[in-house]
VMD Tcl script that draws the C-alpha trace (Angstrom):
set ca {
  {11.11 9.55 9.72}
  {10.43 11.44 6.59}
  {8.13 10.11 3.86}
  {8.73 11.17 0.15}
  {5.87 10.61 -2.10}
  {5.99 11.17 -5.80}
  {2.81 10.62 -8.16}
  {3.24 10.84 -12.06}
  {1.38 10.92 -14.95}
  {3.19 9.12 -18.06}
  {3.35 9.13 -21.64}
  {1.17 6.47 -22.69}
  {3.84 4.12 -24.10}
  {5.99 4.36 -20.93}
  {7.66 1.22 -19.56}
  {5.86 1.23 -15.87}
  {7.19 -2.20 -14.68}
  {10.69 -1.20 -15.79}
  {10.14 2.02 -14.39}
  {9.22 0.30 -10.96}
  {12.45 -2.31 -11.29}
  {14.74 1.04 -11.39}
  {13.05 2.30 -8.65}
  {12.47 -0.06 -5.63}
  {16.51 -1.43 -6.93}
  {17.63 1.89 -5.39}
  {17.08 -0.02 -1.88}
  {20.08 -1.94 -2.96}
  {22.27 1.10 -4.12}
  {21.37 4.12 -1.73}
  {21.93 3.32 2.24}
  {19.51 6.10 3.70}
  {16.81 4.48 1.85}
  {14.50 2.17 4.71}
  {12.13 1.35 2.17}
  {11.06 2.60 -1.60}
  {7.63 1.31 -3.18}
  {6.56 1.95 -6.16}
  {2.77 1.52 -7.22}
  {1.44 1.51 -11.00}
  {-2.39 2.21 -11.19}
  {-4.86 -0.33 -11.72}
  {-6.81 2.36 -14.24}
  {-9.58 2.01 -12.15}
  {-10.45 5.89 -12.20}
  {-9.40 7.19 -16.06}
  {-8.23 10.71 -14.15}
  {-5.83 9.41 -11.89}
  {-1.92 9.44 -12.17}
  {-0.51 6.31 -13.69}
  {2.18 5.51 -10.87}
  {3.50 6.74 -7.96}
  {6.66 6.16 -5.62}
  {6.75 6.29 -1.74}
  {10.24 6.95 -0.26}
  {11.30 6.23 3.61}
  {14.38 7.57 4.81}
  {15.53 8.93 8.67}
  {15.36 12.56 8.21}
  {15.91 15.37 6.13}
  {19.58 15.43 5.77}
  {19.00 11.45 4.29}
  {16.44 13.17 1.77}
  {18.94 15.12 0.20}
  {21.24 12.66 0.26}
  {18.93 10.02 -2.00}
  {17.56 13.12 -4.10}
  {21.19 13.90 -5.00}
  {22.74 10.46 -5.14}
  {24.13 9.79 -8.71}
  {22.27 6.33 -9.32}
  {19.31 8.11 -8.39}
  {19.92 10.39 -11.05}
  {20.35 8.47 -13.00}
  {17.15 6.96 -12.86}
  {15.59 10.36 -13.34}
  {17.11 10.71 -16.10}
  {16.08 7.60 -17.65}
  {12.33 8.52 -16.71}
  {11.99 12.44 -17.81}
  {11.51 11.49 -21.55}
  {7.92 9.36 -20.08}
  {6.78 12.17 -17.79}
  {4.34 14.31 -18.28}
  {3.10 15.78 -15.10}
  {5.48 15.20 -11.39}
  {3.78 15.87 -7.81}
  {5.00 15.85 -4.75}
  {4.61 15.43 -1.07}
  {7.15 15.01 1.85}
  {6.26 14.73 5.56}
  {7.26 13.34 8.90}
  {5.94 9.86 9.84}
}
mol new
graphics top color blue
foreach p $ca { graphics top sphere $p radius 0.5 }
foreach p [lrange $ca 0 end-1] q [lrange $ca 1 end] { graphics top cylinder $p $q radius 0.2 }
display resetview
């Protein structure tokens, strides 16, 4: 199993709980998905990211298919005007 993690900073008047909606509805849309969290920071620490999203799918070949999937894109695209800053991390479970 591969696990995509994704932590982002935001503009400061960026809609996090409609962000997460999007997000973990992508369960419904995209097949390869097993599960998709996302998390929204408690502001506990004022340096840390302001939410992040964690990703299982099978394998590789799955990856590509949910990075490339059009409703995924479309969520991107509804995001990148909110993003300031995008990390990433993907490894086997």
């Amino acid at each position: 199993m591969i696990r995509h993690v994704v932590i982002f900073k935001a503009e400061q008047n960026a809609p996090l709980k409609e962000f997460k909606e999007k997000i973990e509805n992508l369960k419904n849309i995209i097949p390869q998905i097993i599960s998709i969290e996302v998390g929204i920071d408690i502001n506990f620490d004022p340096t840390s990211s302001d939410f992040c999203v964690i990703t299982d799918v099978d394998n590789i070949e799955d990856l590509k298919i949910y990075a490339t999937h059009p409703e995924h894109i479309k969520v991107i695209e509804f995001l990148k005007p909110y993003i300031l800053e995008r990390k990433v991390v993907d490894y086997k479970v």
